[in-house]
C-alpha positions as CSV (number, residue, x, y, z in Angstrom):
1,X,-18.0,21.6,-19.5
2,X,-18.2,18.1,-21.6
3,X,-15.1,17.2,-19.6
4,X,-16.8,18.0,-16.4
5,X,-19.7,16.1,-17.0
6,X,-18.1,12.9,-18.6
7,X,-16.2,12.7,-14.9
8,X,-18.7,13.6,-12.7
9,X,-20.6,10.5,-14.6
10,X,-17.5,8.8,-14.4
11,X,-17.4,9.5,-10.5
12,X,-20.8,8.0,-10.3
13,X,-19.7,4.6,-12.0
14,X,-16.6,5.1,-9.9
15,X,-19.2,5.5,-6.4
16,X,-21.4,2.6,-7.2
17,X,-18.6,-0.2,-8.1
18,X,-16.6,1.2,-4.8
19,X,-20.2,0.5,-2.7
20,X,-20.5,-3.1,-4.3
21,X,-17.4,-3.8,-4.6
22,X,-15.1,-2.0,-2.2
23,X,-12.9,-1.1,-4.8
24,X,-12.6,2.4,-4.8
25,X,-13.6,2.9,-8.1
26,X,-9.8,3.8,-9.7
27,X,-10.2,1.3,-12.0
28,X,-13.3,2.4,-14.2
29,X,-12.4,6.3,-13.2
30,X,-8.5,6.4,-14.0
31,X,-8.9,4.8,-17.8
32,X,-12.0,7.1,-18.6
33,X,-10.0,10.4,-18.0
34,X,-6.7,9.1,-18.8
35,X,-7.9,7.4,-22.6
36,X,-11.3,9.1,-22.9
37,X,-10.5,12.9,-22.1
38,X,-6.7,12.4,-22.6
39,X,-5.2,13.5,-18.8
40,X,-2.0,12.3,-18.4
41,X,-1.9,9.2,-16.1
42,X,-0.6,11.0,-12.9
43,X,-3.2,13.5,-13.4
44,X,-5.9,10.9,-13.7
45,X,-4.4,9.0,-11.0
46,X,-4.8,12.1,-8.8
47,X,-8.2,12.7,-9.4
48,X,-8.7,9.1,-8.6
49,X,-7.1,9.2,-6.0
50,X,-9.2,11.9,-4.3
51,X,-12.7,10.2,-5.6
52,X,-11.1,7.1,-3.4
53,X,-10.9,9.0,0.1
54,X,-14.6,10.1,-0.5
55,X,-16.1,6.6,-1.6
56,X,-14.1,5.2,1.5
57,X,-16.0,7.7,4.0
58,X,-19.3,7.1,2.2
59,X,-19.7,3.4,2.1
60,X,-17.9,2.4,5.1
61,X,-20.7,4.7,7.1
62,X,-23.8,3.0,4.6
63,X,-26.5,1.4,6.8
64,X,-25.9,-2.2,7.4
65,X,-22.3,-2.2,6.4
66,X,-20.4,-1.6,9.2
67,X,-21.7,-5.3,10.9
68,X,-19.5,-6.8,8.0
69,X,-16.7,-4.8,8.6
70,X,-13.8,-6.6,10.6
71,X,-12.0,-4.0,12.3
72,X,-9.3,-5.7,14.0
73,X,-8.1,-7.8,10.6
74,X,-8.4,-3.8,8.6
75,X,-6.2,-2.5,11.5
76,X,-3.5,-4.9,11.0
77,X,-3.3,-5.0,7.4
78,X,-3.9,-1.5,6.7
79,X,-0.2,-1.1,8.7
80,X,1.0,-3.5,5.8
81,X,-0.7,-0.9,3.3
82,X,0.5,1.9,4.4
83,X,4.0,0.9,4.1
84,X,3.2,-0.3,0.9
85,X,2.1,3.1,-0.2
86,X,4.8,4.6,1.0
87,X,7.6,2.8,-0.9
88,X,4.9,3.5,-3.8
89,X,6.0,6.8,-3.6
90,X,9.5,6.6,-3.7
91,X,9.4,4.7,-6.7
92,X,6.4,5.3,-9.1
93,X,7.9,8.6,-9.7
94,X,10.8,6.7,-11.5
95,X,9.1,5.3,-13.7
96,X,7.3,6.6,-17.3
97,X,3.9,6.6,-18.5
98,X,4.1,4.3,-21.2
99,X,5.4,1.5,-17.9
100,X,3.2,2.7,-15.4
101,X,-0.2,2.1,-18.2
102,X,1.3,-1.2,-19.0
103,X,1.5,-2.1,-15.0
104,X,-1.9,-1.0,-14.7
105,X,-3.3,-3.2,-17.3
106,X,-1.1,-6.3,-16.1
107,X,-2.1,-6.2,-12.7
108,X,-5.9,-5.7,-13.3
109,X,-6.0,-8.4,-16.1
110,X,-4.5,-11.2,-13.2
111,X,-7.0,-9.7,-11.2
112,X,-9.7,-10.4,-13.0
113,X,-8.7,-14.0,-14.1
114,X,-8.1,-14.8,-10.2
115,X,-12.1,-13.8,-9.9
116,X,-13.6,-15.8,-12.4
117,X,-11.9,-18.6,-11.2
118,X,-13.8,-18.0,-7.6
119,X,-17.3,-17.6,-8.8
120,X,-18.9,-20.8,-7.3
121,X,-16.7,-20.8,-4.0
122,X,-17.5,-19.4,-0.9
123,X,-15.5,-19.0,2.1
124,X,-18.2,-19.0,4.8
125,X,-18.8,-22.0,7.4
126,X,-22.4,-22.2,8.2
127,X,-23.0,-22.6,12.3
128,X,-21.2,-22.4,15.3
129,X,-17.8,-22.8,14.2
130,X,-16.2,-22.3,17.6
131,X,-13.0,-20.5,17.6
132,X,-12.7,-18.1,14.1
133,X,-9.2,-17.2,15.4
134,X,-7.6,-14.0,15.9
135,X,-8.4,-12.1,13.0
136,X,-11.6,-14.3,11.8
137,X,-14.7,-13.3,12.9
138,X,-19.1,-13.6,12.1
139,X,-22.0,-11.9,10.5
140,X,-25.3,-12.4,9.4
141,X,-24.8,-13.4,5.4
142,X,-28.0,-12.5,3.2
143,X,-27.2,-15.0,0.8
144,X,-28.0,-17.8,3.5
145,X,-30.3,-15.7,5.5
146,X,-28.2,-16.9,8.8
147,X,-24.9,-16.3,11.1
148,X,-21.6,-17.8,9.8
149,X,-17.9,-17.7,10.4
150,X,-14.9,-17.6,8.4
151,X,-11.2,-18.0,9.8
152,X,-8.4,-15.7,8.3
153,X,-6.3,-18.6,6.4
154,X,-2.6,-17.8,5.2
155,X,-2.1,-14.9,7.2
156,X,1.4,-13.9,5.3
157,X,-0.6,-13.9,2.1
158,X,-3.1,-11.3,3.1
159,X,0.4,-9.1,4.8
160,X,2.5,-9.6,1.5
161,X,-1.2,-8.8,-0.8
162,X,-1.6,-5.8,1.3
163,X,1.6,-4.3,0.6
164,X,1.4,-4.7,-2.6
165,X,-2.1,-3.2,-2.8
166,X,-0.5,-0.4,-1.2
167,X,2.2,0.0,-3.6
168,X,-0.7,-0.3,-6.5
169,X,-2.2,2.5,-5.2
170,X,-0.1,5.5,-6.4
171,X,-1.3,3.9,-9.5
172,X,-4.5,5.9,-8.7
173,X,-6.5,2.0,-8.4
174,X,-6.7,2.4,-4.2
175,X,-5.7,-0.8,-3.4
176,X,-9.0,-2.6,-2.7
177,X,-9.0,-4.0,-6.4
178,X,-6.3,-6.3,-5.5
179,X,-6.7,-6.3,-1.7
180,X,-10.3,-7.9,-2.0
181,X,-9.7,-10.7,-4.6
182,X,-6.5,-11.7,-2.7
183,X,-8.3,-12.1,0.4
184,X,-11.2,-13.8,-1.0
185,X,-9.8,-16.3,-3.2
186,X,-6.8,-17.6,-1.0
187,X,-6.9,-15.7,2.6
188,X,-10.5,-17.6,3.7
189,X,-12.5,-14.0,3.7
190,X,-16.2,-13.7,2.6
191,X,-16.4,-11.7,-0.7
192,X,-18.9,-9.0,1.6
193,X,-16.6,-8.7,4.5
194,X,-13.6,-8.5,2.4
195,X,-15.4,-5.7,0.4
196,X,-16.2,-3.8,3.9
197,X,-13.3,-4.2,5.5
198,X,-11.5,-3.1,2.4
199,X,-13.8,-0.3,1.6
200,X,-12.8,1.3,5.2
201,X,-9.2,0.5,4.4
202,X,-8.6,2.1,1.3
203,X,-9.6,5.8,2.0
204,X,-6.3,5.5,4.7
205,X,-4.2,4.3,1.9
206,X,-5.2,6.8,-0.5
207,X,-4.2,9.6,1.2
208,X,-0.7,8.6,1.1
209,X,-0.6,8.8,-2.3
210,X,-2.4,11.6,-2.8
211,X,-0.2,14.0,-0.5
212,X,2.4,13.0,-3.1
213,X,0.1,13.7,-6.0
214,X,-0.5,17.2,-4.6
215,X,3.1,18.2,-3.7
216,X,3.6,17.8,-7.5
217,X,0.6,19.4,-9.1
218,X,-0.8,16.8,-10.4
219,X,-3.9,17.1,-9.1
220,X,-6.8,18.9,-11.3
221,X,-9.2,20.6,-8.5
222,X,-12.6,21.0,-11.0
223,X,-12.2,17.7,-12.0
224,X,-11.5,16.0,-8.5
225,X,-15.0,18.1,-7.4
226,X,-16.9,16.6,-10.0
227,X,-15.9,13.6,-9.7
228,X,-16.5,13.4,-6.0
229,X,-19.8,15.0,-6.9
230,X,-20.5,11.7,-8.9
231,X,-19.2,9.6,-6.3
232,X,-21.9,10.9,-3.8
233,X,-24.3,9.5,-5.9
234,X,-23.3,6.1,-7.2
235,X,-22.6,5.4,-3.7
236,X,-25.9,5.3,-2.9
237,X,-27.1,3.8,-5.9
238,X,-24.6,0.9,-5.4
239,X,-25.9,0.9,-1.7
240,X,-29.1,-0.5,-3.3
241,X,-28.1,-2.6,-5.7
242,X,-25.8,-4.5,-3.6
243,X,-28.4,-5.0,-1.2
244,X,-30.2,-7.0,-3.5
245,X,-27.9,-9.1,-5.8
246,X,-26.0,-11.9,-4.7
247,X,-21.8,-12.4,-3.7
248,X,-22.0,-14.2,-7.3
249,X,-22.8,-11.8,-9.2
250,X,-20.3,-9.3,-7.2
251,X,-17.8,-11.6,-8.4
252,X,-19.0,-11.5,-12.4
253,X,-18.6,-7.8,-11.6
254,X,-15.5,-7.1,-10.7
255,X,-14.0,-9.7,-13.4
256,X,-16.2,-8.1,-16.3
257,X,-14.6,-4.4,-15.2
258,X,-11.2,-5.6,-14.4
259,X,-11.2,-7.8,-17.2
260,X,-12.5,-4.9,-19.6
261,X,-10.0,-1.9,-18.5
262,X,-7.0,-4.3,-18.8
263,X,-7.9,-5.3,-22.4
264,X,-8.4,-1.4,-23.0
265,X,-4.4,-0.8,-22.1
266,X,-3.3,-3.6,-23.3
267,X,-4.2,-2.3,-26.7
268,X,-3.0,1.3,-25.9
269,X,0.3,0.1,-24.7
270,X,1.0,-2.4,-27.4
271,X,-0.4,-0.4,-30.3
């Protein structure tokens, strides 16, 4: 019962950082059942997993979040995801547990130094900015209170990020932790639209690597239902958060966590 509350409460950190942050929530979720109630990685990544498919359906449909979402630049690189997660697949299985903790803390840790490097810089052009290309687009931004435009800059950046975001996620993480700072800091996306667009993205990607999860057992059903259970409700409550902070302090966010959980396996896989 103590395990089943701790993830359910986990779930609900896990719902609300996936609303803000279009995340996921794999990174707060995986290292509290995988170091805190002692699952074995694959299992947590699993149950992570799951949690990710359900925080994708709730806060892509969230009121007022859909207007930020681009559909046509998710659509293209979720193809680049996809494939990604599929040659995930094929080779995280090879690999042991002590390698696949130490990837996880690597890859979260550059993460998190890429964001607070990006605090102060926004990517949004105030007025009519005429053409936004192809996969650019507009939206109303809170933070200015008017419409602006952004233009998709180093489009084989975002392709090659994607892939790899996909590949990440068998890690249990569902891609959106790297997908979202690598589109942000050097692809010319809005932290919000990036956020969105990756929130809708990642329930996609997730699945892949959760069909592979399930084929082997890995997956623990009571504790996938609680932690969806939390998810349900840190969704909203990150619904209402995020509608009143600021893209700065999304920012602090996301390098704080990312930035915490890789310091966390850094010492677990080094001690």
């Amino acid at each position: 019962m103590i395990a089943l509350f701790v993830t359910m409460a986990a779930g609900a950190i896990a719902g609300a950082l996936g609303q803000l942050l279009g995340i996921g929530g794999g990174v707060f979720l995986v290292p509290v059942m995988n170091v805190g109630l002692g699952l074995p990685m694959r299992a947590a990544s699993a149950v992570s997993l799951v949690t990710v498919i359900a925080t994708s359906s709730i806060t892509s449909a969230a009121p007022g979040r859909l207007h930020r979402v681009n559909l046509r630049l998710g659509m293209v690189l979720e193809i680049f995801t996809t494939l990604g997660g599929f040659f995930g697949i094929l080779f995280v299985n090879r690999f042991s547990t002590r390698t696949l903790e130490a990837a996880f803390g690597v890859l979260l840790g550059a993460i998190a130094i890429v964001m607070a490097s990006r605090l102060d810089r926004r990517n949004v052009i105030r007025g009519d900015a005429g053409d936004t290309g192809v996969l650019g687009g507009r939206y109303y931004d809170a933070d200015t209170g008017a419409e602006v435009s952004y233009r998709l800059r180093r489009p084989p950046v975002a392709f090659a990020a994607s892939f790899t975001a996909g590949f990440a996620s068998t890690l249990g993480i569902g891609g959106g932790v790297l997908k979202v700072p690598a589109l942000n800091a050097w692809c010319g996306v809005p932290m919000r639209v990036a956020a969105a667009t990756s929130a809708l993205m990642i329930g996609a990607t997730a699945v892949v690597g959760s069909i592979n999860y399930f084929v082997r057992g890995d997956i623990v059903p009571h504790l996938a239902a609680a932690a969806t259970l939390g998810v349900l409700a840190g969704s909203r409550a990150g619904e209402l958060i995020g509608a009143r902070s600021r893209v700065r302090t999304h920012k602090q966010l996301m390098a704080i966590v990312l930035g915490a959980v890789a310091l966390v396996y850094a010492v677990r896989v080094w001690r």
